[in-house]
Structure formats: structure tokens, C-alpha cells
ROVEXVO-177530 format. One record per atom (N, C-alpha, C, O): chain; atom name; x negated, y, z. Coordinates in nm, 3 decimals. Layout:
+--------+-------+---------+---------+---------+
: cadena : atomo :      px :      py :      pz :
+--------+-------+---------+---------+---------+
:      A :    CA :       X :       Y :       Z :
...
+--------+-------+---------+---------+---------+
//
This chain:
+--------+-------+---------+---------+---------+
: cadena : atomo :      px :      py :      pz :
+--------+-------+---------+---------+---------+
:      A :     N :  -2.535 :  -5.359 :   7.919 :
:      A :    CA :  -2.557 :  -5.257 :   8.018 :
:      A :     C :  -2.690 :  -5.279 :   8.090 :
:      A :     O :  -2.761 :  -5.190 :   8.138 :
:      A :     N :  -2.718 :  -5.444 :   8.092 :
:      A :    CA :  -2.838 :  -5.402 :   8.212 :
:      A :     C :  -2.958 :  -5.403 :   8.117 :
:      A :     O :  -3.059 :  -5.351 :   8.163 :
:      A :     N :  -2.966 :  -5.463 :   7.964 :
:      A :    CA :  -3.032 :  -5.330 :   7.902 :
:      A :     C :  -3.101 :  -5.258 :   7.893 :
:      A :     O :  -3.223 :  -5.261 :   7.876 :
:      A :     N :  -2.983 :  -5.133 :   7.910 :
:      A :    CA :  -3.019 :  -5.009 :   7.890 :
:      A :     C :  -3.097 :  -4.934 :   8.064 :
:      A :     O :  -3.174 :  -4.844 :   8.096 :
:      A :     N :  -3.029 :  -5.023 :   8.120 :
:      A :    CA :  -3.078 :  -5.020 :   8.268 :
:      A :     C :  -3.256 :  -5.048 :   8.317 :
:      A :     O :  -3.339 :  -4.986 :   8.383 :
:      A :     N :  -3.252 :  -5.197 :   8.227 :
:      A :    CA :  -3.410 :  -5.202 :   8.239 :
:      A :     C :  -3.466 :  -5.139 :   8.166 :
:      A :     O :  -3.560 :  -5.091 :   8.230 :
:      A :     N :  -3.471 :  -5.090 :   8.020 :
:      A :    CA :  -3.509 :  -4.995 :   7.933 :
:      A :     C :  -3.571 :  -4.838 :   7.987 :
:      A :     O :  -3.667 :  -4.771 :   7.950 :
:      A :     N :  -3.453 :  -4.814 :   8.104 :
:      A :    CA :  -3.453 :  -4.663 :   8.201 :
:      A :     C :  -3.554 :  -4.702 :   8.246 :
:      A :     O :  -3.655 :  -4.680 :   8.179 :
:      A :     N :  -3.569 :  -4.776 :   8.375 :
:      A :    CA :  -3.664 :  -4.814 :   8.471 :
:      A :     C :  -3.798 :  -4.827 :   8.402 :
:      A :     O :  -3.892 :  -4.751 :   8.423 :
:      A :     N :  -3.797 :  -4.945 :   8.306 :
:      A :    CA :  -3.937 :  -4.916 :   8.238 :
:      A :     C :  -4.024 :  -4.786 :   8.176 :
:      A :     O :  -4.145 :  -4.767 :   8.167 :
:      A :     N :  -3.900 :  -4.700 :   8.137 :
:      A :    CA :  -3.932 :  -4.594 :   8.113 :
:      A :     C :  -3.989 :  -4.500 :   8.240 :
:      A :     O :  -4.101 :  -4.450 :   8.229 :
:      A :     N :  -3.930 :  -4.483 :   8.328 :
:      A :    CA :  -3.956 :  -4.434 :   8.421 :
:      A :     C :  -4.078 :  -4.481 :   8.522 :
:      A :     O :  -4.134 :  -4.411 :   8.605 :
:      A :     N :  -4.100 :  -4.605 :   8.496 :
:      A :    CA :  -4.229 :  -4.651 :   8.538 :
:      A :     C :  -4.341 :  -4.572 :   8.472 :
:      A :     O :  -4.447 :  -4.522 :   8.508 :
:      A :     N :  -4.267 :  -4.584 :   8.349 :
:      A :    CA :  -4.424 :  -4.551 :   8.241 :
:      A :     C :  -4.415 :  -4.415 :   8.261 :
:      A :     O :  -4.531 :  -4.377 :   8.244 :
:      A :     N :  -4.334 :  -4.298 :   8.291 :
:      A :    CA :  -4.376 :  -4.128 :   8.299 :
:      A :     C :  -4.469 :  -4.167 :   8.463 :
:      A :     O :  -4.583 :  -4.129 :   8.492 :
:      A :     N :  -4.389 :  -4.240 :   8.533 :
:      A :    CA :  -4.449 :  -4.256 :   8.697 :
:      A :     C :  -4.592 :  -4.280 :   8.703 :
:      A :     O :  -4.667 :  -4.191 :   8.742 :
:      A :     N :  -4.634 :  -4.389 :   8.668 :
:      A :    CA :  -4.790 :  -4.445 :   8.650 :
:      A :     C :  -4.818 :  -4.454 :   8.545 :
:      A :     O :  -4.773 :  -4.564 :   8.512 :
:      A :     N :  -4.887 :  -4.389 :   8.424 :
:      A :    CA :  -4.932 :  -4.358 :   8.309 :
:      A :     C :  -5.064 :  -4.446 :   8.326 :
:      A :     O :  -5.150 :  -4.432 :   8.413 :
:      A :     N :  -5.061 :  -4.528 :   8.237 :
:      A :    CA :  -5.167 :  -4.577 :   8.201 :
:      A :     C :  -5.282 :  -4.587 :   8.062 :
:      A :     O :  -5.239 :  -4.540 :   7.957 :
:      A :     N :  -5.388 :  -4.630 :   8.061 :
:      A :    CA :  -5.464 :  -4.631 :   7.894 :
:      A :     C :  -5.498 :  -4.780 :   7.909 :
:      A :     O :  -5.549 :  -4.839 :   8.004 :
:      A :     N :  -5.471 :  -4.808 :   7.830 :
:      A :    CA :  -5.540 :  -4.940 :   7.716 :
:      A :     C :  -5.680 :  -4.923 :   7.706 :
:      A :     O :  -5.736 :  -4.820 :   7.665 :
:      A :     N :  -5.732 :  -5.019 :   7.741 :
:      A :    CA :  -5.925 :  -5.000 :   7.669 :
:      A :     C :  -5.919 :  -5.017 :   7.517 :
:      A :     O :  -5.880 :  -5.130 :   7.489 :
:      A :     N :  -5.945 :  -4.939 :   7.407 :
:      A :    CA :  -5.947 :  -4.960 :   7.266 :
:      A :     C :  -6.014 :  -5.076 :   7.206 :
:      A :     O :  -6.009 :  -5.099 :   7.085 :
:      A :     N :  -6.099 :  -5.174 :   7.319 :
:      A :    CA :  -6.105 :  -5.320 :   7.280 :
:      A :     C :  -6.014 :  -5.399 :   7.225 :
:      A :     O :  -6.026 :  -5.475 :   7.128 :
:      A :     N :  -5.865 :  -5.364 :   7.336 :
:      A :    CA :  -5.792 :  -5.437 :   7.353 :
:      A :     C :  -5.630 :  -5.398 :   7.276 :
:      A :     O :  -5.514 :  -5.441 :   7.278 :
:      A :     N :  -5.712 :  -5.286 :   7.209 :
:      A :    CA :  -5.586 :  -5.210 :   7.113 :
:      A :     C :  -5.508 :  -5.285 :   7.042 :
:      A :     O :  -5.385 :  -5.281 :   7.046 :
:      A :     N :  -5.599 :  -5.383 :   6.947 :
:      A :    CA :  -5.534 :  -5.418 :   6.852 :
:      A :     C :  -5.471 :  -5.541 :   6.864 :
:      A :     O :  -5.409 :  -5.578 :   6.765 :
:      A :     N :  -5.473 :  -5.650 :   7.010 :
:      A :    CA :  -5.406 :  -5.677 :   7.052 :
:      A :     C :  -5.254 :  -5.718 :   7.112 :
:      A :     O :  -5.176 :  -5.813 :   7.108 :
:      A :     N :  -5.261 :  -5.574 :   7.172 :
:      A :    CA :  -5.155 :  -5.509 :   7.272 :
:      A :     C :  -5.072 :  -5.480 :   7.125 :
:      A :     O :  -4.973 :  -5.552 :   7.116 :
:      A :     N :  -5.093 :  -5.391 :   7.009 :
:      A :    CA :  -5.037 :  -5.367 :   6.916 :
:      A :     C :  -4.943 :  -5.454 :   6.858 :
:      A :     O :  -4.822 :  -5.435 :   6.846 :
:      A :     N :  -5.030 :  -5.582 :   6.812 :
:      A :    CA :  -4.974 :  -5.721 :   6.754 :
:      A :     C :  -4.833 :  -5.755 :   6.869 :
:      A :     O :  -4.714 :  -5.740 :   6.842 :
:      A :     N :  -4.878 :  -5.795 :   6.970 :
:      A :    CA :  -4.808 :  -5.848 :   7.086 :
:      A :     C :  -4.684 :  -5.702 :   7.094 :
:      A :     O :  -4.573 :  -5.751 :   7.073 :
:      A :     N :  -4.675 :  -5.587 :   7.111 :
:      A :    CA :  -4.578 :  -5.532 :   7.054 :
:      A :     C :  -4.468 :  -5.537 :   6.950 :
:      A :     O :  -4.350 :  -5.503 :   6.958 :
:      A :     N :  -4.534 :  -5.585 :   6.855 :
:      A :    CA :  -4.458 :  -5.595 :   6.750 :
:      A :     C :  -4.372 :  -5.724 :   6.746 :
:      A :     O :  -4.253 :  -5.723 :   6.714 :
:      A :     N :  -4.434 :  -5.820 :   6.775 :
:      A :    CA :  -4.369 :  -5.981 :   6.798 :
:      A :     C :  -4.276 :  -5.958 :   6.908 :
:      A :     O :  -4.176 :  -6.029 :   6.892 :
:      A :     N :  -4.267 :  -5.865 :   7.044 :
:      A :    CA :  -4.144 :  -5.886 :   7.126 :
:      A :     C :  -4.038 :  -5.754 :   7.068 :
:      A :     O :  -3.915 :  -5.755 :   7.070 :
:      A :     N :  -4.117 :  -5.656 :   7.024 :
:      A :    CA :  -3.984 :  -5.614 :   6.920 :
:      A :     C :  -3.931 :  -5.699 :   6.793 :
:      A :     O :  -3.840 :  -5.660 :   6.720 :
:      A :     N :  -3.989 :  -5.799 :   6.779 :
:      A :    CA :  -3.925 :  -5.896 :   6.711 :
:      A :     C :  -3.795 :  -5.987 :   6.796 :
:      A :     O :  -3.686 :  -6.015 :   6.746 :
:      A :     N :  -3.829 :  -6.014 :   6.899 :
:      A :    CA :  -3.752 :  -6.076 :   7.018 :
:      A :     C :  -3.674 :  -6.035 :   7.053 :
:      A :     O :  -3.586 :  -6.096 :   7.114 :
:      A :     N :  -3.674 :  -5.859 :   7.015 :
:      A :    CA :  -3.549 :  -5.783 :   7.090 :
:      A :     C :  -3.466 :  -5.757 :   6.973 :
:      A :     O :  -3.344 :  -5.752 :   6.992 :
:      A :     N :  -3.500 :  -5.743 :   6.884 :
:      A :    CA :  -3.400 :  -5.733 :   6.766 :
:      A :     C :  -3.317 :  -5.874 :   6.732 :
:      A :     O :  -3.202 :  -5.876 :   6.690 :
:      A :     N :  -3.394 :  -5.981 :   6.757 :
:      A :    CA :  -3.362 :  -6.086 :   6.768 :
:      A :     C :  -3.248 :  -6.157 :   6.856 :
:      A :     O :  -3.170 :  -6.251 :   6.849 :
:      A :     N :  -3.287 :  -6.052 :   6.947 :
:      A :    CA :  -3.177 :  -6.083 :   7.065 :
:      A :     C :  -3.063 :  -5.978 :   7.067 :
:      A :     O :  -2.975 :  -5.998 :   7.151 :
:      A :     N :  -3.052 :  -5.865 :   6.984 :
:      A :    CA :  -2.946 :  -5.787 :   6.950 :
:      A :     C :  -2.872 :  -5.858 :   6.864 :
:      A :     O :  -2.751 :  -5.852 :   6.885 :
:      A :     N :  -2.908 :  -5.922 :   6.773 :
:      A :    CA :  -2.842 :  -5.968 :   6.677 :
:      A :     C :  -2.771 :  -6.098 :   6.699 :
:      A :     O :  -2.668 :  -6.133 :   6.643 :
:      A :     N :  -2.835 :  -6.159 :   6.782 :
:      A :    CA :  -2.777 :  -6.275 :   6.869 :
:      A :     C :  -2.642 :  -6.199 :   6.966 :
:      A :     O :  -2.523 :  -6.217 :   6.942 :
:      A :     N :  -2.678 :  -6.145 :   7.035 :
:      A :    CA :  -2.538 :  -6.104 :   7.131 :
:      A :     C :  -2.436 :  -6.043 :   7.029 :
:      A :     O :  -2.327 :  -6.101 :   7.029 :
:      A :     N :  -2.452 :  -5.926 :   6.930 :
:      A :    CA :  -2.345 :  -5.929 :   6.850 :
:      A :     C :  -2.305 :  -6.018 :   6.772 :
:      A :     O :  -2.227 :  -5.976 :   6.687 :
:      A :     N :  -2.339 :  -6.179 :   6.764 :
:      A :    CA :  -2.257 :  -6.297 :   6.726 :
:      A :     C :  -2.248 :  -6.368 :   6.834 :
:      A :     O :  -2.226 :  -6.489 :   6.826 :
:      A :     N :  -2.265 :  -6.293 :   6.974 :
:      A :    CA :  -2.230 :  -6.358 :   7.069 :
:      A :     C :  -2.248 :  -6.517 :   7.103 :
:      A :     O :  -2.167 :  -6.597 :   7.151 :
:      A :     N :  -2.393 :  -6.534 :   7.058 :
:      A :    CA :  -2.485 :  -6.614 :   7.028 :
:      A :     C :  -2.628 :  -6.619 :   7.148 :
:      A :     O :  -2.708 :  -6.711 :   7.170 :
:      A :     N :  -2.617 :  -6.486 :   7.204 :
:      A :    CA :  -2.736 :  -6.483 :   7.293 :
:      A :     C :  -2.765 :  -6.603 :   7.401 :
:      A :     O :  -2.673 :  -6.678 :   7.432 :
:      A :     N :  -2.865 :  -6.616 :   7.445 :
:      A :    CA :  -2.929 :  -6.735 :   7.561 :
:      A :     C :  -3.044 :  -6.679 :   7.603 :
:      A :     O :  -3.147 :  -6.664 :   7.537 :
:      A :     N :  -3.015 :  -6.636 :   7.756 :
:      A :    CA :  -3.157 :  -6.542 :   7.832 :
:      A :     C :  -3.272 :  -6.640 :   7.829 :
:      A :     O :  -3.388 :  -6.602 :   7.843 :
:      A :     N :  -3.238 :  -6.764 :   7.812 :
:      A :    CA :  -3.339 :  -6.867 :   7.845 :
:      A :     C :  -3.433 :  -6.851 :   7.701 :
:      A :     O :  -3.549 :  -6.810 :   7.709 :
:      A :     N :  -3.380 :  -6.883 :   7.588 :
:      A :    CA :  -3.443 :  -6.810 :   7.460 :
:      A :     C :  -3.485 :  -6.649 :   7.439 :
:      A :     O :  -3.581 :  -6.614 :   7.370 :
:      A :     N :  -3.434 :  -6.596 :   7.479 :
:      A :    CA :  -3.483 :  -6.490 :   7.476 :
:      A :     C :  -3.610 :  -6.470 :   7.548 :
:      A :     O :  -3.703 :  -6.418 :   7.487 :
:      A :     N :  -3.623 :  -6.499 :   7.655 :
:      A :    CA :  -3.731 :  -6.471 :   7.754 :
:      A :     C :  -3.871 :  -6.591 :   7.665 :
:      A :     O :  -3.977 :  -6.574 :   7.606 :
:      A :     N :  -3.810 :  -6.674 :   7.695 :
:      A :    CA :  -3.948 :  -6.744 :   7.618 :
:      A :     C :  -3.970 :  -6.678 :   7.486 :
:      A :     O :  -4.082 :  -6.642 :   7.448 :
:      A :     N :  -3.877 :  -6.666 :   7.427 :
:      A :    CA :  -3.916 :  -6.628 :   7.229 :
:      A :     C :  -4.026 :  -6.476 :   7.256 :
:      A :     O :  -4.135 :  -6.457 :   7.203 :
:      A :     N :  -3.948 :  -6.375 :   7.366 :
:      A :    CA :  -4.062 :  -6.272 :   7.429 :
:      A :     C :  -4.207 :  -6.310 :   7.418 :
:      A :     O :  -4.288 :  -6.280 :   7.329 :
:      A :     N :  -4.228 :  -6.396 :   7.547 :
:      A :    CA :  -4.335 :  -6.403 :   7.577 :
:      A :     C :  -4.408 :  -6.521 :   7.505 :
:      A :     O :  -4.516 :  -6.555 :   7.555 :
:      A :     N :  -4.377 :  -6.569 :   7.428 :
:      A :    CA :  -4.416 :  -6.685 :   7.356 :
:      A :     C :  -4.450 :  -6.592 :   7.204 :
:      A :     O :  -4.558 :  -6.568 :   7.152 :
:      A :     N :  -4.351 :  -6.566 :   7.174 :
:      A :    CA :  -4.451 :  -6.439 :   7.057 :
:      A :     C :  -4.562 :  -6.329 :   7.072 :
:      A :     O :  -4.660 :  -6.292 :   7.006 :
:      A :     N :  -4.506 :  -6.298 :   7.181 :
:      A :    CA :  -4.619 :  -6.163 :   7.215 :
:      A :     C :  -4.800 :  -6.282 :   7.219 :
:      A :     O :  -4.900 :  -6.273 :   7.147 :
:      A :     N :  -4.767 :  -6.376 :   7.332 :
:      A :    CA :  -4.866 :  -6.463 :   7.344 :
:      A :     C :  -4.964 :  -6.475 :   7.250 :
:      A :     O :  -5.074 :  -6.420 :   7.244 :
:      A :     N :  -4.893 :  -6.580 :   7.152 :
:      A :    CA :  -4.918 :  -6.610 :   7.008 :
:      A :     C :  -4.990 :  -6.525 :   6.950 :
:      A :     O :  -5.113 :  -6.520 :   6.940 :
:      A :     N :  -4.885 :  -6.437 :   6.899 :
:      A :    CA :  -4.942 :  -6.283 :   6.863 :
:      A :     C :  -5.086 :  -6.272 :   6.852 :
:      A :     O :  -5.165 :  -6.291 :   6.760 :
:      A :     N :  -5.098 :  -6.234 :   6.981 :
:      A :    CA :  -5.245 :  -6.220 :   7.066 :
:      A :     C :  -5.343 :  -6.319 :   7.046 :
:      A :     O :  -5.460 :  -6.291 :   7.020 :
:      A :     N :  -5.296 :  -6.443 :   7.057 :
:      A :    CA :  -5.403 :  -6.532 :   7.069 :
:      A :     C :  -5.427 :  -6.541 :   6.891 :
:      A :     O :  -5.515 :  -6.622 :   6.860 :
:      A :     N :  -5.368 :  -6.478 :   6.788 :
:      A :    CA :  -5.396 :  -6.511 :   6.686 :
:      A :     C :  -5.453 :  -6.403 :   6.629 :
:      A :     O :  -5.517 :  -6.420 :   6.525 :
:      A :     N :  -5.441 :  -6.282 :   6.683 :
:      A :    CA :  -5.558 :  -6.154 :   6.660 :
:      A :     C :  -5.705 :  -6.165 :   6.708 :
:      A :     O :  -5.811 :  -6.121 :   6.662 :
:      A :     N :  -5.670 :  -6.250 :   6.832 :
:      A :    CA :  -5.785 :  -6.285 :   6.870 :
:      A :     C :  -5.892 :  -6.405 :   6.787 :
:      A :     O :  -6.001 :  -6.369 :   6.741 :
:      A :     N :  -5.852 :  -6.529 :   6.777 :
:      A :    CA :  -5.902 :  -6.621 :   6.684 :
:      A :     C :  -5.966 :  -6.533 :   6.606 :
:      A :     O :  -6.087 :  -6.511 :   6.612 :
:      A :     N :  -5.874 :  -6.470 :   6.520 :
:      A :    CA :  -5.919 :  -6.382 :   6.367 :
:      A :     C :  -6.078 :  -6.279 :   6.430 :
:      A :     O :  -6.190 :  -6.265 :   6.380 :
:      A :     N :  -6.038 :  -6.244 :   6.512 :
:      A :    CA :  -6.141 :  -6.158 :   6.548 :
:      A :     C :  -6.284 :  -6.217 :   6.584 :
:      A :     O :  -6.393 :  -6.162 :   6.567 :
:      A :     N :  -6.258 :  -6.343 :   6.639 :
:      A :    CA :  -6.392 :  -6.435 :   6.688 :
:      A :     C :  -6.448 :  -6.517 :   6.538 :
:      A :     O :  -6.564 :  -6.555 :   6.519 :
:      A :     N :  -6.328 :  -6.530 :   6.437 :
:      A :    CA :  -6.407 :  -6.612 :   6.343 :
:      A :     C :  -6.443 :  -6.508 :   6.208 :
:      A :     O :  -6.504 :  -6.541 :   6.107 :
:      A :     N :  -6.376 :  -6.354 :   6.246 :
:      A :    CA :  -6.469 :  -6.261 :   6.178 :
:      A :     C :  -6.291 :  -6.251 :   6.064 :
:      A :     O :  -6.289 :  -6.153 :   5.990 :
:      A :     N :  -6.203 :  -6.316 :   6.059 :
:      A :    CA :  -6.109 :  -6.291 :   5.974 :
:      A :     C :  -6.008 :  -6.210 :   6.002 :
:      A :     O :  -6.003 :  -6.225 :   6.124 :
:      A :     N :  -5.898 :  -6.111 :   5.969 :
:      A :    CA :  -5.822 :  -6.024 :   6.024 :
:      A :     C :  -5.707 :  -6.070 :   6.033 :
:      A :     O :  -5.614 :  -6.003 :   5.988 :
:      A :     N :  -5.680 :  -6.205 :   6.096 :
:      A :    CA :  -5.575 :  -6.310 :   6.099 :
:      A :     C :  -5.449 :  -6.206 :   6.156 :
:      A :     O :  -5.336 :  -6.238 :   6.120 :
:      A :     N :  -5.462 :  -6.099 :   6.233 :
:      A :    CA :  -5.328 :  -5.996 :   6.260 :
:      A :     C :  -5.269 :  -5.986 :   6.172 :
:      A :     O :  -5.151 :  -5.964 :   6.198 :
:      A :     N :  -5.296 :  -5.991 :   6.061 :
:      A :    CA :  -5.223 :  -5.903 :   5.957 :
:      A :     C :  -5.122 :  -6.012 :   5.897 :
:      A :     O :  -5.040 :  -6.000 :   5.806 :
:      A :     N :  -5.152 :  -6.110 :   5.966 :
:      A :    CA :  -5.039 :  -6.244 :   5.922 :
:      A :     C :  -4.946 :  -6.218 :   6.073 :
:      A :     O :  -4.830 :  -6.251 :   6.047 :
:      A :     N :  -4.949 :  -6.206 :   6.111 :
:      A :    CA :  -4.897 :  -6.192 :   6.186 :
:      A :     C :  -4.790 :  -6.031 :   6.198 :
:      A :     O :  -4.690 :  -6.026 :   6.269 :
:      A :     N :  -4.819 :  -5.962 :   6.150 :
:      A :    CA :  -4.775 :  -5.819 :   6.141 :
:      A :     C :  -4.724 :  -5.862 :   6.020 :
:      A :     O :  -4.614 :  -5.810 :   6.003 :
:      A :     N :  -4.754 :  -5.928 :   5.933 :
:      A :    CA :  -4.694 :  -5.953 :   5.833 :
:      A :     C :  -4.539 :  -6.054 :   5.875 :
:      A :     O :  -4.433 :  -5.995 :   5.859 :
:      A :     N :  -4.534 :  -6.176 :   5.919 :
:      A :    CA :  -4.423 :  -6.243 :   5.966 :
:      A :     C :  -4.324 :  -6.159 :   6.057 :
:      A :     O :  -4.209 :  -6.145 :   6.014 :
:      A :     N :  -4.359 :  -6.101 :   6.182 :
:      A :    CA :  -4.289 :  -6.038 :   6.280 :
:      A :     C :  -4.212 :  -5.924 :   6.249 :
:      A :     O :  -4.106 :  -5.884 :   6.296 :
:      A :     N :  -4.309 :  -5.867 :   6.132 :
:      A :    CA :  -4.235 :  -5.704 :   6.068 :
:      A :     C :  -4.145 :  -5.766 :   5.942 :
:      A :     O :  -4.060 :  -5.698 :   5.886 :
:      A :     N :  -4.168 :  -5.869 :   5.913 :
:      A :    CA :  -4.063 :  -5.942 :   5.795 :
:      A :     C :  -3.933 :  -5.961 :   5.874 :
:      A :     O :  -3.823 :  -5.923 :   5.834 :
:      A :     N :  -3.954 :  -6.020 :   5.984 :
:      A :    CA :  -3.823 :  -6.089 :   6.054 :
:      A :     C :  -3.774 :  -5.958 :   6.153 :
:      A :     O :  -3.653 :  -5.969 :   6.177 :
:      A :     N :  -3.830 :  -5.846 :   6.212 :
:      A :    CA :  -3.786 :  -5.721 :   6.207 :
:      A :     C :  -3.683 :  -5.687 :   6.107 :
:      A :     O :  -3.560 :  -5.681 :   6.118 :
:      A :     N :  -3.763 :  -5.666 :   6.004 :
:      A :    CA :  -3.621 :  -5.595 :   5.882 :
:      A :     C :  -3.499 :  -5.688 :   5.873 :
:      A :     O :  -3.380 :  -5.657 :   5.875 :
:      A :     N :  -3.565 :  -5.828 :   5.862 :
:      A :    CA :  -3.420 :  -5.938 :   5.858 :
:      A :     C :  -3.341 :  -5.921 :   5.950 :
:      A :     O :  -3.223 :  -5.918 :   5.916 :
:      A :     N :  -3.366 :  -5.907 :   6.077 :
:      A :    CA :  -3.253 :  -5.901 :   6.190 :
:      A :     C :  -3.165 :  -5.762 :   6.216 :
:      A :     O :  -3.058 :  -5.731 :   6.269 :
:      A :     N :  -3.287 :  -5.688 :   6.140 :
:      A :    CA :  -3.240 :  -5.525 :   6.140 :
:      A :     C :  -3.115 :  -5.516 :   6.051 :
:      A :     O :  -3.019 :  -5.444 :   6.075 :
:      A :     N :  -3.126 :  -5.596 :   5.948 :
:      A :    CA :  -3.011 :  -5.591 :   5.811 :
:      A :     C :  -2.895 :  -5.671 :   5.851 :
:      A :     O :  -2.782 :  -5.629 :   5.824 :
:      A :     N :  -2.914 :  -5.779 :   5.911 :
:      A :    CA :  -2.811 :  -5.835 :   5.963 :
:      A :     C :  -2.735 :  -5.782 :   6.105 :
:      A :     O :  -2.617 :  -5.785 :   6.142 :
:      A :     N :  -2.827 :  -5.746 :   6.150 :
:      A :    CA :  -2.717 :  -5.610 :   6.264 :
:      A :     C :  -2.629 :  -5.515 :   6.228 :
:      A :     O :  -2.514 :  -5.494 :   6.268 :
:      A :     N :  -2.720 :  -5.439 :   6.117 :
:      A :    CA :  -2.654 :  -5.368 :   6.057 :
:      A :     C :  -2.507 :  -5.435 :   5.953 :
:      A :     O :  -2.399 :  -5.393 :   5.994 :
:      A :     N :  -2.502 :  -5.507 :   5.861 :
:      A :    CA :  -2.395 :  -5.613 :   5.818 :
:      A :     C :  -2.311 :  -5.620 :   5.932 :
:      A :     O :  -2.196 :  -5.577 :   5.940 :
:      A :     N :  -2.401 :  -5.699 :   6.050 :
:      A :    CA :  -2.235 :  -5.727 :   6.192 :
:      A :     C :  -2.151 :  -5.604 :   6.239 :
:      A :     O :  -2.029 :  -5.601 :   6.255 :
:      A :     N :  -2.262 :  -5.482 :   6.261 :
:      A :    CA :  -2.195 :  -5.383 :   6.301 :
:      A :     C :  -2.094 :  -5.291 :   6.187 :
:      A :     O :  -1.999 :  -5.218 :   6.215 :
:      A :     N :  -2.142 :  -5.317 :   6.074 :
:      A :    CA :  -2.059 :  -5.250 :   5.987 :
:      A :     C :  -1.914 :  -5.284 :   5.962 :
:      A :     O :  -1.813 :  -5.215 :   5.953 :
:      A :     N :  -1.949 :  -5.477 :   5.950 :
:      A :    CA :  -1.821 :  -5.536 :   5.942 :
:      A :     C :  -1.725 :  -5.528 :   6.004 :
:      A :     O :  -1.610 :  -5.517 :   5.963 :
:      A :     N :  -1.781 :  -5.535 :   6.154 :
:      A :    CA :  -1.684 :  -5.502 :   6.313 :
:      A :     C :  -1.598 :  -5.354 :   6.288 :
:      A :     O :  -1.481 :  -5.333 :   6.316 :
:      A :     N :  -1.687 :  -5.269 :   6.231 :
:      A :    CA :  -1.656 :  -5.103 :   6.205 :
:      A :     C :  -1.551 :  -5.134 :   6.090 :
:      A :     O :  -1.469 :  -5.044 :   6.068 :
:      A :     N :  -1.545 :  -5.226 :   6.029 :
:      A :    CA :  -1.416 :  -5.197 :   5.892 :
:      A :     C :  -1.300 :  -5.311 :   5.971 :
:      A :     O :  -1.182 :  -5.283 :   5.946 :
:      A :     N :  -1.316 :  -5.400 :   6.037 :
:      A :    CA :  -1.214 :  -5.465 :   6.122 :
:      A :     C :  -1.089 :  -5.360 :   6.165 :
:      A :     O :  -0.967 :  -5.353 :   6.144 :
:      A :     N :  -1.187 :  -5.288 :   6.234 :
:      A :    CA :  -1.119 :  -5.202 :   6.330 :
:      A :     C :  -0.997 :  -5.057 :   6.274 :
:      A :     O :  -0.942 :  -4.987 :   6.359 :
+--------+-------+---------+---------+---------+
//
């Protein structure tokens, strides 16, 4: 529930104060997107094995997004497109957690 609660609010922040990104910093912000939607799928799939820990979750967040970033960045200073390893791992472990949600929730659905 609280969730879907912070999910609202953030949302509602973002119609409230609309902001832009400088397109410096696009590809970035992009990477670092994708790694805490890694975190959140991560952490769906954890609470439906009733497995979750806010303490992991919050770091695995901001510790990927971080990363993320600091490794688009490297790539970018030594001229290599090191993101794409990175978009590559995070969107791998995306689908993995995605398939195994899907598996928990299906299974729970034939329990019942």
C-alpha cells in the first residue's frame, strides 16, 4: 500500500513542478533509471516470496542508479560507450525478475 502511495505523490509532484533534464545529462539520468527499475522489480519479486528488506532495497536503489551513472560516465571520459553494459546487465535482470513474478503470481493464481 504505501507503494502505491509514494508512487501517487511522486506522481503528483511531477504534474506539480515539471521539470527538464539538460540533454548533457540525458544519458545518464536514462542509465540510472533503468538500474532502480531494476531495484523495483527486484523488490516486487522479493515481497511476493516475502523475502523483502527496506534496508536492501534502499541501498540496491541508490547504489545501482549510482553505479549506473558513474559507469556512463567513465565510458564517456575514456571515449567508450561503457552504458551499454550496463543497459545490457540491468535490462537482463529486468526480464529475470519480470519472469519470476510472473511464475509467483501465476502459481499463487492456480493455488487458489
Amino acid at each position: 500500500m504505501i507503494v502505491f502511495i509514494g508512487l501517487l505523490v511522486g506522481i503528483i509532484i511531477g504534474v506539480i513542478f515539471p521539470g527538464s533534464i539538460p540533454d548533457k545529462f540525458s544519458p545518464y539520468l536514462s542509465i540510472a533509471i533503468v538500474a532502480c527499475l531494476d531495484s523495483v522489480f527486484g523488490a516486487i519479486k522479493a515481497s511476493l516470496k516475502k523475502e523483502f528488506q527496506a534496508d536492501v532495497f534502499i541501498s540496491g536503489f541508490f547504489g545501482n542508479a549510482a553505479l549506473a551513472a558513474l559507469l556512463a560516465y567513465l565510458g564517456d571520459k575514456l571515449g567508450i560507450p561503457l552504458y551499454f553494459a550496463a543497459v545490457i546487465v540491468f535490462g537482463s535482470r529486468i526480464f529475470n525478475n519480470f519472469a519470476a513474478i510472473r511464475r509467483i503470481l501465476l502459481d499463487k493464481s492456480k493455488e487458489r
